[in-house]
N, C-alpha and C positions, 0 to 999 in steps of 0.2 A: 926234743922230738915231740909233735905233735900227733898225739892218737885221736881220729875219729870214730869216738863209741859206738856212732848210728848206724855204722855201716859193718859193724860185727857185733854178729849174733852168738851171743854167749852160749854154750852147751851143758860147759860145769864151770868150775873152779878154775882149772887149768885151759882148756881149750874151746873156741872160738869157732864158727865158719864167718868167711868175707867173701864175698861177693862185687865183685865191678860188672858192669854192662860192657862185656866186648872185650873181657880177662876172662883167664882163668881162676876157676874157681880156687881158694886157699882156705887150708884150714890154720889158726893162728893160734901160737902159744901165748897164751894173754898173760904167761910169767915170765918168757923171754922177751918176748915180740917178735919171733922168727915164725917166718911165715910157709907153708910147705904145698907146692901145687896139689891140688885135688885131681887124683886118677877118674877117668871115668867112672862116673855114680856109684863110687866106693865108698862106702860108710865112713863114719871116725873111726868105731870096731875096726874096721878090715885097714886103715892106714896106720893105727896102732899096733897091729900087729905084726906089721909088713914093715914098723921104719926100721 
């Protein structure tokens, strides 16, 4: 599996935001690599709490 680092912005240790042009936004487990749609302009806070 090829990971492209440049295009996920690391937060902490654990999770990531990624970003495509003309995607939905995802925030990424940079320990799994499962990737989780981002809700409208919901925090990490607010999708950690909610998964």
């Amino acid at each position: 599996m090829m990971t492209r680092y440049n295009t996920i912005h690391k937060i902490n240790d654990t999770w990531g935001s990624y970003e495509e042009k003309g995607k939905t936004p995802q925030w990424v487990n940079l320990k799994t690599g499962e990737h989780y749609d981002q809700k409208n302009k919901e925090t990490l806070t607010d999708f950690l709490n909610h998964k």
